[in-house]
Gaussian input, Z-matrix of N, CA and C with variables (Angstrom, degrees):
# hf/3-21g

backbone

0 1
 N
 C     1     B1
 C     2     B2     1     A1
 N     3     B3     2     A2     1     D1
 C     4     B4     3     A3     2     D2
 C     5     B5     4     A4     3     D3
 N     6     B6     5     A5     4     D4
 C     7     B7     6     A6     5     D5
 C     8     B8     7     A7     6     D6
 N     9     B9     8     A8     7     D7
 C    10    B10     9     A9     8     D8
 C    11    B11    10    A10     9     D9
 N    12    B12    11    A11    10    D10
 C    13    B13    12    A12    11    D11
 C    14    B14    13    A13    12    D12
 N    15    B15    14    A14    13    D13
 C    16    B16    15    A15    14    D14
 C    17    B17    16    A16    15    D15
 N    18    B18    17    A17    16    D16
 C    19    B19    18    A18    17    D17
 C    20    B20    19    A19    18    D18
 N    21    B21    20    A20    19    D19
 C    22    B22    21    A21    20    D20
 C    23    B23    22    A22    21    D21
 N    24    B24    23    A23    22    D22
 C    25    B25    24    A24    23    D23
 C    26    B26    25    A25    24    D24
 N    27    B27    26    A26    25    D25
 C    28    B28    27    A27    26    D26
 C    29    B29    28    A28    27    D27
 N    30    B30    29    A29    28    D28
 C    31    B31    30    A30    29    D29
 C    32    B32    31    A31    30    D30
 N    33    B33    32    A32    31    D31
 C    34    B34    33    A33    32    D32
 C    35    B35    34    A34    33    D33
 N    36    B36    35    A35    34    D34
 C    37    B37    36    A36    35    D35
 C    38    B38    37    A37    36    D36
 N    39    B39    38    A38    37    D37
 C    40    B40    39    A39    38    D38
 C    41    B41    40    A40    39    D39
 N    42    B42    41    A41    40    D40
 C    43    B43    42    A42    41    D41
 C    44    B44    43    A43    42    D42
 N    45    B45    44    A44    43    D43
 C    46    B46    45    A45    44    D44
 C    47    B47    46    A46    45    D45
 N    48    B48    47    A47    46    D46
 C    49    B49    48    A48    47    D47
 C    50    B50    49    A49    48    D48
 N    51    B51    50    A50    49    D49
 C    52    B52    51    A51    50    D50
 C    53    B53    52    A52    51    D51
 N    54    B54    53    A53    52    D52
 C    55    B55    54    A54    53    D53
 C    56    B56    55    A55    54    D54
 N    57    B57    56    A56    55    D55
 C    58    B58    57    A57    56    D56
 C    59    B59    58    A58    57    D57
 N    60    B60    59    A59    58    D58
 C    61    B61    60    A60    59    D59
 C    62    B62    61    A61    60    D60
 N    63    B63    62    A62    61    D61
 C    64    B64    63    A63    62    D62
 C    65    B65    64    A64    63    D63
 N    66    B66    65    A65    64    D64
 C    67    B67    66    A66    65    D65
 C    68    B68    67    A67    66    D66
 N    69    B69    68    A68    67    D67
 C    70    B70    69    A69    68    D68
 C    71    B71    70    A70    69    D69
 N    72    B72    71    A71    70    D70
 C    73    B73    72    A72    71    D71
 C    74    B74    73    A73    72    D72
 N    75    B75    74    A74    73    D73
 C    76    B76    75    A75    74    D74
 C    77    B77    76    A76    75    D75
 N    78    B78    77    A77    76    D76
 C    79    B79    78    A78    77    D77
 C    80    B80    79    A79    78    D78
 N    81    B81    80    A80    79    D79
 C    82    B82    81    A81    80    D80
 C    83    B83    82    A82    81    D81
 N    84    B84    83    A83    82    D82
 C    85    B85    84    A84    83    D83
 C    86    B86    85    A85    84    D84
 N    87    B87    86    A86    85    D85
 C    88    B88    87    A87    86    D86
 C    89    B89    88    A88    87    D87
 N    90    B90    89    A89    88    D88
 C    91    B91    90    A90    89    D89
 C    92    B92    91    A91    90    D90
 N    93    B93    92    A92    91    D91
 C    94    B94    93    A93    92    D92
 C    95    B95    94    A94    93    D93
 N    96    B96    95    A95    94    D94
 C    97    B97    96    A96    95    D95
 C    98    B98    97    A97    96    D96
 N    99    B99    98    A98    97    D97
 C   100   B100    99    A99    98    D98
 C   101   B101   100   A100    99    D99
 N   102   B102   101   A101   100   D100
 C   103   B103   102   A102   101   D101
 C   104   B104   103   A103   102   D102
 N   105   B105   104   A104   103   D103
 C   106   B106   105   A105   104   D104
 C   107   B107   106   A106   105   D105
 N   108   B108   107   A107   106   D106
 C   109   B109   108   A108   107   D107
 C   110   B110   109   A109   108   D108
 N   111   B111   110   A110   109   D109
 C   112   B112   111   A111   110   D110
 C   113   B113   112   A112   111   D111
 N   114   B114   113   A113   112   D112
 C   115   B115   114   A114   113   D113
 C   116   B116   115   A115   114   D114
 N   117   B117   116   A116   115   D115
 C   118   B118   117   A117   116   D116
 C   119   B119   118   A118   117   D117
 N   120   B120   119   A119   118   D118
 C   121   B121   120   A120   119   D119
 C   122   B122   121   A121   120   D120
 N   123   B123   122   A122   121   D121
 C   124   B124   123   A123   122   D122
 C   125   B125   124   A124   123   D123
 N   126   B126   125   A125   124   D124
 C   127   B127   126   A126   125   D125
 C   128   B128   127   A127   126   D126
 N   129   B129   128   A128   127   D127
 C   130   B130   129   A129   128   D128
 C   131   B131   130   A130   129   D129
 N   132   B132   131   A131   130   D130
 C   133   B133   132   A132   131   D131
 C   134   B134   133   A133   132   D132
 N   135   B135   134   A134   133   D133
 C   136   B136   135   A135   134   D134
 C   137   B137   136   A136   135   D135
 N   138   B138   137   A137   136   D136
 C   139   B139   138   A138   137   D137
 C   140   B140   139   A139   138   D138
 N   141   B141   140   A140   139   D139
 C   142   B142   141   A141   140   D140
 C   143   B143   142   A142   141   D141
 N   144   B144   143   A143   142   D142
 C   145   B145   144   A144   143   D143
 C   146   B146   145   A145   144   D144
 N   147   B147   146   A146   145   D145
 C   148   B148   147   A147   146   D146
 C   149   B149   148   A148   147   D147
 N   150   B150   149   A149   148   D148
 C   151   B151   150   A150   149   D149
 C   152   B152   151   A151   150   D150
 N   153   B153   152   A152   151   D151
 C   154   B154   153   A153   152   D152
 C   155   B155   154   A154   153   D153
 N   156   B156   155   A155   154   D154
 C   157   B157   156   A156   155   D155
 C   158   B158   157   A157   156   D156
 N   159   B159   158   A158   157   D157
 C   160   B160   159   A159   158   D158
 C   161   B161   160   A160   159   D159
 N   162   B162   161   A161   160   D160
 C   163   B163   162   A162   161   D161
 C   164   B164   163   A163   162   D162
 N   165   B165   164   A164   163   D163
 C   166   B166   165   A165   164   D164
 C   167   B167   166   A166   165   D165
 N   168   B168   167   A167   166   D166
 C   169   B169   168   A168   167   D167
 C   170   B170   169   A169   168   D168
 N   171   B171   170   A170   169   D169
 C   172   B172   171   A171   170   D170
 C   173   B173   172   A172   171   D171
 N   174   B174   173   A173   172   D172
 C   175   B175   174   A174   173   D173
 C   176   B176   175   A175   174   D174
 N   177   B177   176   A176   175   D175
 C   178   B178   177   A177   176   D176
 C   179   B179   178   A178   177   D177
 N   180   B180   179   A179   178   D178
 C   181   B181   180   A180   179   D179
 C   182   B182   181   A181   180   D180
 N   183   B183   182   A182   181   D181
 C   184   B184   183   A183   182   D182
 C   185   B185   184   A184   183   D183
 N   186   B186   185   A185   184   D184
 C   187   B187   186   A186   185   D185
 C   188   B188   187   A187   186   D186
 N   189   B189   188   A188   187   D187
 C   190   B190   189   A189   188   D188
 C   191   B191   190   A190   189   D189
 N   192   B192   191   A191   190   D190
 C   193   B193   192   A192   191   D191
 C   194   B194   193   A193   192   D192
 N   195   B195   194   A194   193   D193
 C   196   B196   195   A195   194   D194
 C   197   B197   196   A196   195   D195
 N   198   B198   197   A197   196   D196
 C   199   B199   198   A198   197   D197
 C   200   B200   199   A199   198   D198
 N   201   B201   200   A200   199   D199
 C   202   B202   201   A201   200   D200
 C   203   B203   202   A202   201   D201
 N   204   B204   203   A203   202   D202
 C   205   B205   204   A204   203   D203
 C   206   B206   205   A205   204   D204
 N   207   B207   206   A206   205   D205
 C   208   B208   207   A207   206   D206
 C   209   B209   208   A208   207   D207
 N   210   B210   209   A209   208   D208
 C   211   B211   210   A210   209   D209
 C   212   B212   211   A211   210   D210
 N   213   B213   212   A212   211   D211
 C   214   B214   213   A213   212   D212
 C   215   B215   214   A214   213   D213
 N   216   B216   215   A215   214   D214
 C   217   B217   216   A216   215   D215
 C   218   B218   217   A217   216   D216
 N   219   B219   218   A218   217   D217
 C   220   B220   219   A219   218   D218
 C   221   B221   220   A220   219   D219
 N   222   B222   221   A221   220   D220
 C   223   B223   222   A222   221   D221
 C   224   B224   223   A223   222   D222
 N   225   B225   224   A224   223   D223
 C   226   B226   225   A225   224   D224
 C   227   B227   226   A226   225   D225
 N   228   B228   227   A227   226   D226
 C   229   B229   228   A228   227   D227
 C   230   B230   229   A229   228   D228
 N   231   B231   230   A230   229   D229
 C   232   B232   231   A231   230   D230
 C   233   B233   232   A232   231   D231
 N   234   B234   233   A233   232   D232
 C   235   B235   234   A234   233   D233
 C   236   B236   235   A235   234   D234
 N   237   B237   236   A236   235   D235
 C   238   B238   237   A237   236   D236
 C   239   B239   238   A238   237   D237
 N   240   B240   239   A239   238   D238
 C   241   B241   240   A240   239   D239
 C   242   B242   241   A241   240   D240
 N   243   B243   242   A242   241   D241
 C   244   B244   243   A243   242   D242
 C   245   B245   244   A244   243   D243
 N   246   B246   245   A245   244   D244
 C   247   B247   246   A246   245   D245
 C   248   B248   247   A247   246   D246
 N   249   B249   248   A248   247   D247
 C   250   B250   249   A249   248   D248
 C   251   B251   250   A250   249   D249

   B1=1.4496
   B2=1.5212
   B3=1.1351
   B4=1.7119
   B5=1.5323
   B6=1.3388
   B7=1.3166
   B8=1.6685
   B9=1.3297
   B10=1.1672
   B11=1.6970
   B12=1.5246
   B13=1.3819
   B14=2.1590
   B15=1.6234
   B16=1.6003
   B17=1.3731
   B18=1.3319
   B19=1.6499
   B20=2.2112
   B21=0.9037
   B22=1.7074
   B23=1.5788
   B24=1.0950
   B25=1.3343
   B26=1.8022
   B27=1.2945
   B28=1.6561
   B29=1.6302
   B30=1.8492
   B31=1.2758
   B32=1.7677
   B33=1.1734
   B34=1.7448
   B35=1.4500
   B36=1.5712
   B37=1.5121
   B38=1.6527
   B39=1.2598
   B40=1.5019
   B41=1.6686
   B42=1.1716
   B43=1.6716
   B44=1.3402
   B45=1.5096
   B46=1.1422
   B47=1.2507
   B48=1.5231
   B49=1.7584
   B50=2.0493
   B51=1.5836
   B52=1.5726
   B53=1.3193
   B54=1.5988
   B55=1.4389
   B56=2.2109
   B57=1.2209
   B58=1.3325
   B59=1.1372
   B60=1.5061
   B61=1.4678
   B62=1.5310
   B63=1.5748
   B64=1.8799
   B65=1.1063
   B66=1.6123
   B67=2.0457
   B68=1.5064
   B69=1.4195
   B70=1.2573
   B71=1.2152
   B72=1.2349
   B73=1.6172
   B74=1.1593
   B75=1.2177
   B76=1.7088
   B77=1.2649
   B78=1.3158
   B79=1.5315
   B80=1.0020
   B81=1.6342
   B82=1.6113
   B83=1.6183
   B84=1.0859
   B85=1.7312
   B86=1.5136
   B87=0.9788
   B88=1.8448
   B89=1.8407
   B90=1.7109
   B91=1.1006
   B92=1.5982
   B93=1.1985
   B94=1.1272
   B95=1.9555
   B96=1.5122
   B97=1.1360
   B98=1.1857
   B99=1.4002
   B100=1.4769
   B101=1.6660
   B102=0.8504
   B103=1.6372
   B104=1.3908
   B105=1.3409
   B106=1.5643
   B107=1.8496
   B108=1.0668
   B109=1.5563
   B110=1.8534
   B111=1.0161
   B112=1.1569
   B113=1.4676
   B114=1.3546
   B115=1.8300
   B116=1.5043
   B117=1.6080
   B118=1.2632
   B119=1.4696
   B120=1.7835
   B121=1.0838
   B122=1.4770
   B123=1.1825
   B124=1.5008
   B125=1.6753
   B126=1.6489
   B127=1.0367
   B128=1.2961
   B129=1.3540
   B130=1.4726
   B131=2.0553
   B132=1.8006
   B133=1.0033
   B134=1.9225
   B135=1.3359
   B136=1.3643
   B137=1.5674
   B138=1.1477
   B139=1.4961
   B140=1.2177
   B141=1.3756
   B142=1.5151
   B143=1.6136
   B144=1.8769
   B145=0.8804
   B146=2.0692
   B147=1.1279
   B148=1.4655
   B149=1.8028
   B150=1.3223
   B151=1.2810
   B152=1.6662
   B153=1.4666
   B154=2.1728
   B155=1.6736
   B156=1.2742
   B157=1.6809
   B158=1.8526
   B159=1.5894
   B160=1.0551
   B161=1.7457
   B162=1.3054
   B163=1.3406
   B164=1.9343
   B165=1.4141
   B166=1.4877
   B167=1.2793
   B168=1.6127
   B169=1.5379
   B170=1.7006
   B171=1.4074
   B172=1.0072
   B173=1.7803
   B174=1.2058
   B175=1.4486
   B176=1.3454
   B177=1.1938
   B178=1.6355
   B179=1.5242
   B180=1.8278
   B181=1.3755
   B182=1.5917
   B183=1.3261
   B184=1.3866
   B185=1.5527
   B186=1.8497
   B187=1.2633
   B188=1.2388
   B189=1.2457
   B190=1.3569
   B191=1.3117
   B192=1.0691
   B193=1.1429
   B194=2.0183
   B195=1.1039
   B196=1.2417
   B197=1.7933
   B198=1.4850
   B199=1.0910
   B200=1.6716
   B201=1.8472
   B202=2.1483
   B203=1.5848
   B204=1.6011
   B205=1.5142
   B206=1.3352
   B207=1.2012
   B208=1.5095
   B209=1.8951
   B210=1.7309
   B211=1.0086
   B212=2.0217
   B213=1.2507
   B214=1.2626
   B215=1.8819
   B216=1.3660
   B217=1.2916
   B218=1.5905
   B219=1.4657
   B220=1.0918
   B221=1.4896
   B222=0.9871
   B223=1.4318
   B224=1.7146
   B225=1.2691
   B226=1.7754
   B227=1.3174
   B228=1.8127
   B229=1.0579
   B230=1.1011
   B231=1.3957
   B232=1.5178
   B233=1.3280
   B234=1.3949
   B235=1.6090
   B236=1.4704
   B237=1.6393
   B238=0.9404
   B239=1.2813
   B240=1.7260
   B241=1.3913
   B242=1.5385
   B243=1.2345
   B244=1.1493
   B245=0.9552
   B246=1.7371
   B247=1.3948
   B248=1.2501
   B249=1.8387
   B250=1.8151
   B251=2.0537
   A1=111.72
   A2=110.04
   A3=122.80
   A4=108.80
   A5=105.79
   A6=97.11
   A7=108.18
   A8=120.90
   A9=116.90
   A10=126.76
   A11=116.04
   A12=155.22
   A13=78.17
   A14=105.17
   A15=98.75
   A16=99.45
   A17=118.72
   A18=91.40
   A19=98.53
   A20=99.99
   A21=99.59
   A22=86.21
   A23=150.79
   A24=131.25
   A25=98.84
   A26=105.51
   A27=119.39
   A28=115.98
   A29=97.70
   A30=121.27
   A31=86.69
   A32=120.40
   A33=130.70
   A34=107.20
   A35=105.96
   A36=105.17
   A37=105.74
   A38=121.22
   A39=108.92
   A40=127.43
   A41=77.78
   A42=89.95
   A43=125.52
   A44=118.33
   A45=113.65
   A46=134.04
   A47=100.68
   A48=120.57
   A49=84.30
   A50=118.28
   A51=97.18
   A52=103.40
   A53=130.64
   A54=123.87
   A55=102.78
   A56=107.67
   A57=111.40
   A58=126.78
   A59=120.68
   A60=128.66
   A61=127.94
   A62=87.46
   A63=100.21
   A64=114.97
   A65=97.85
   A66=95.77
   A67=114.39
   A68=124.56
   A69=128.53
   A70=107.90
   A71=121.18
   A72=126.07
   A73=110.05
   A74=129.66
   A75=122.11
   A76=120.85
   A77=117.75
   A78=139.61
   A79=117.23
   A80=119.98
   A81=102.24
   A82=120.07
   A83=106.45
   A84=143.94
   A85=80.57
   A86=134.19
   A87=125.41
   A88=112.30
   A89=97.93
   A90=90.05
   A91=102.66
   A92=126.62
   A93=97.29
   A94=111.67
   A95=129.30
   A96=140.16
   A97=99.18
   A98=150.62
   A99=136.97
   A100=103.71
   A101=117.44
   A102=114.31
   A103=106.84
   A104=112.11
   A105=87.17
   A106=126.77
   A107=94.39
   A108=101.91
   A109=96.86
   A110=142.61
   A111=135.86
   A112=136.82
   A113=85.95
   A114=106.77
   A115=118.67
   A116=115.40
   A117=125.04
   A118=122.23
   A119=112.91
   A120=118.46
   A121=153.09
   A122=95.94
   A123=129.22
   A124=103.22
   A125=107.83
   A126=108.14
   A127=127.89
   A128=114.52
   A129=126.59
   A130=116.86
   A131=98.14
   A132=110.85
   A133=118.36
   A134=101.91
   A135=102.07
   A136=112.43
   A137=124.40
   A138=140.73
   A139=105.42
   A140=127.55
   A141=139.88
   A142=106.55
   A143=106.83
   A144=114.92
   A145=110.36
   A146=84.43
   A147=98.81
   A148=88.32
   A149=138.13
   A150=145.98
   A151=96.01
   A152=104.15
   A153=77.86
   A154=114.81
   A155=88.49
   A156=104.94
   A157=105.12
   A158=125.01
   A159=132.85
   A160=135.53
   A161=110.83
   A162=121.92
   A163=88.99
   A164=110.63
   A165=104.16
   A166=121.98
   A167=111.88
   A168=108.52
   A169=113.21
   A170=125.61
   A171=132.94
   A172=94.85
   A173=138.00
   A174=135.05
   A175=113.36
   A176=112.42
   A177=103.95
   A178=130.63
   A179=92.14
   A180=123.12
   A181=103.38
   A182=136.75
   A183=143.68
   A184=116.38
   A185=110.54
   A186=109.61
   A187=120.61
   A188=139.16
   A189=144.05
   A190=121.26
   A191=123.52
   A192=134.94
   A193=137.67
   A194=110.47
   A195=124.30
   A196=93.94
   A197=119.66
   A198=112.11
   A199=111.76
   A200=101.55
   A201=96.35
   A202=88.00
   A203=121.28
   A204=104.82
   A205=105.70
   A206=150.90
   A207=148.60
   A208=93.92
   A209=87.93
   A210=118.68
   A211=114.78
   A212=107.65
   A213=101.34
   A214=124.19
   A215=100.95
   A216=87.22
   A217=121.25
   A218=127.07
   A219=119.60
   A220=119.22
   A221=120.58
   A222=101.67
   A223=94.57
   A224=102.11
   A225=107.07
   A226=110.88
   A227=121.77
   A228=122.22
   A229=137.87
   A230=124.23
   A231=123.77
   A232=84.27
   A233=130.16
   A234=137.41
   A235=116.45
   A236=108.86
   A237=102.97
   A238=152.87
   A239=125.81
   A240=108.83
   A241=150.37
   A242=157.74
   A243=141.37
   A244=117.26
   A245=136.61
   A246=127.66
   A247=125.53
   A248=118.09
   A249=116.49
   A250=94.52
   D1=-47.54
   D2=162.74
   D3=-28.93
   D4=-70.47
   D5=-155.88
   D6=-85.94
   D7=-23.84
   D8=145.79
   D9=-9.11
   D10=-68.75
   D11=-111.24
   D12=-115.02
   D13=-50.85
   D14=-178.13
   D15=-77.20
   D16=-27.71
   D17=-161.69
   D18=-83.64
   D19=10.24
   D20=179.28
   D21=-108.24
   D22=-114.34
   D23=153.15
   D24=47.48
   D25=-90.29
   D26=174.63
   D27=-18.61
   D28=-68.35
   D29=-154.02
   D30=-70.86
   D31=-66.36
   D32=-172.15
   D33=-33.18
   D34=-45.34
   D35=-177.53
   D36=-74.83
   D37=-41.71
   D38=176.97
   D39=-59.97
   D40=-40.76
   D41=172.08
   D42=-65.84
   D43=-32.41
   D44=163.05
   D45=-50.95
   D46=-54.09
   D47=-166.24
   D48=-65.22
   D49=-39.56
   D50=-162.58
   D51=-86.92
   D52=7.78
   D53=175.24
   D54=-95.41
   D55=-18.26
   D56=160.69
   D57=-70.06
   D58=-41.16
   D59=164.47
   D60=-50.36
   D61=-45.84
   D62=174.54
   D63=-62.76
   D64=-45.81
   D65=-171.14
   D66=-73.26
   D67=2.11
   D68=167.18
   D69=-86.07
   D70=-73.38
   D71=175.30
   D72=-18.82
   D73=-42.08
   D74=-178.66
   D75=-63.03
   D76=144.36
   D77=151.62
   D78=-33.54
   D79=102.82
   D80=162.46
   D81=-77.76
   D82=170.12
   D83=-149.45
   D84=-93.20
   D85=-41.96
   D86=-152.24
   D87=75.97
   D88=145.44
   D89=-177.73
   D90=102.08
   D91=-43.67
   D92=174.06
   D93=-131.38
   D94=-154.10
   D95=-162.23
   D96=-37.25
   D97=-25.47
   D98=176.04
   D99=-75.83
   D100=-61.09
   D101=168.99
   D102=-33.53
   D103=-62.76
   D104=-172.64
   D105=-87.84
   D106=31.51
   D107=170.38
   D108=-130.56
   D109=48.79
   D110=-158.11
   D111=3.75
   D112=75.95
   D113=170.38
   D114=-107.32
   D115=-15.27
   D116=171.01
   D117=-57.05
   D118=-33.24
   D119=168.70
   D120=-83.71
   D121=17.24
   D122=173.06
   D123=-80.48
   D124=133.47
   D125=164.76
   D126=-77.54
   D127=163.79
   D128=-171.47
   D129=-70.10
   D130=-27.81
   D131=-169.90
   D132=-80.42
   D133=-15.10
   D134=179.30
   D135=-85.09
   D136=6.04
   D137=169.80
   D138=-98.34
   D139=138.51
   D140=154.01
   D141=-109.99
   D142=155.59
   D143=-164.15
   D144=-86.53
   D145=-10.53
   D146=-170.02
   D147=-83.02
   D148=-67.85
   D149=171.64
   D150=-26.88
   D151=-47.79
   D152=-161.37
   D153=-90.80
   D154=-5.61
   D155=-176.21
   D156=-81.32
   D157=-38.44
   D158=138.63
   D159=-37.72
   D160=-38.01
   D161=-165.00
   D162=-92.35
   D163=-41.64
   D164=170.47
   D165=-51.99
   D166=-57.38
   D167=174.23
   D168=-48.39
   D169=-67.18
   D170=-161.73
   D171=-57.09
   D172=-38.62
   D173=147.31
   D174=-31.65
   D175=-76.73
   D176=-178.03
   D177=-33.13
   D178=-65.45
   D179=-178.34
   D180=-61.48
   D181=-3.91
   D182=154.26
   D183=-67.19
   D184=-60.79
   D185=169.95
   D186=-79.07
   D187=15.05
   D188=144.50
   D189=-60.76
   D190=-55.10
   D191=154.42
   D192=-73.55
   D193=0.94
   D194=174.86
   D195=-97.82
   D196=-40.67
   D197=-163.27
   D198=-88.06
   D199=-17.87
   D200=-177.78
   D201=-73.81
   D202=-29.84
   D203=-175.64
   D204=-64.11
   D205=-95.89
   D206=157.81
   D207=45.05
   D208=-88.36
   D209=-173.23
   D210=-37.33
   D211=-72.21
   D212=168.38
   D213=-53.47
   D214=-47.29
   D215=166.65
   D216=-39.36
   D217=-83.33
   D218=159.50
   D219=-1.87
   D220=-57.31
   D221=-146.33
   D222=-87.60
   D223=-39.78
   D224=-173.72
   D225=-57.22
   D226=-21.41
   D227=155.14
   D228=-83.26
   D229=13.97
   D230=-157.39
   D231=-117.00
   D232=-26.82
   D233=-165.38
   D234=-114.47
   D235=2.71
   D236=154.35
   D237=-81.67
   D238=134.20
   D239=179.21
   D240=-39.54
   D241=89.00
   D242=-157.71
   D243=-49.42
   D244=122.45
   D245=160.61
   D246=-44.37
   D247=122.01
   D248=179.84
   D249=-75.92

């Protein structure tokens, strides 16, 4: 169960740092905190539509998996034995 418990531990921590990476990489919308640090001024043309539609999935398919870890953690801990 232990070692179970690090290698999710493992996965949660990777996933995190690569669900932070993604959500930067994105395009802002305008209007908000990228505008005002100058992100508004980026052109439209150095983005492809195929790139952000990709970078979404691989976003998603990040918090999909950041969140069954969550999830299992929890539970492997809720049922786990207490050390005497």
């Amino acid at each position: 169960m232990d070692i179970l418990l690090v290698i999710l531990q493992v996965v949660l921590a990777i996933s995190s740092l690569l669900l932070i990476l993604f959500i930067l990489l994105h395009r802002g919308k305008g209007g908000g905190l990228s505008d005002m640090f100058g992100g508004g001024v980026t052109s439209n043309a150095s983005s492809s539509g195929v790139a952000e539609k990709n970078l979404n999935r691989m976003t998603t398919w990040t918090l999909v998996i950041w969140g069954l870890a969550i999830v299992f953690m929890g539970i492997l801990m809720k049922f786990q034995t207490p050390g005497i």
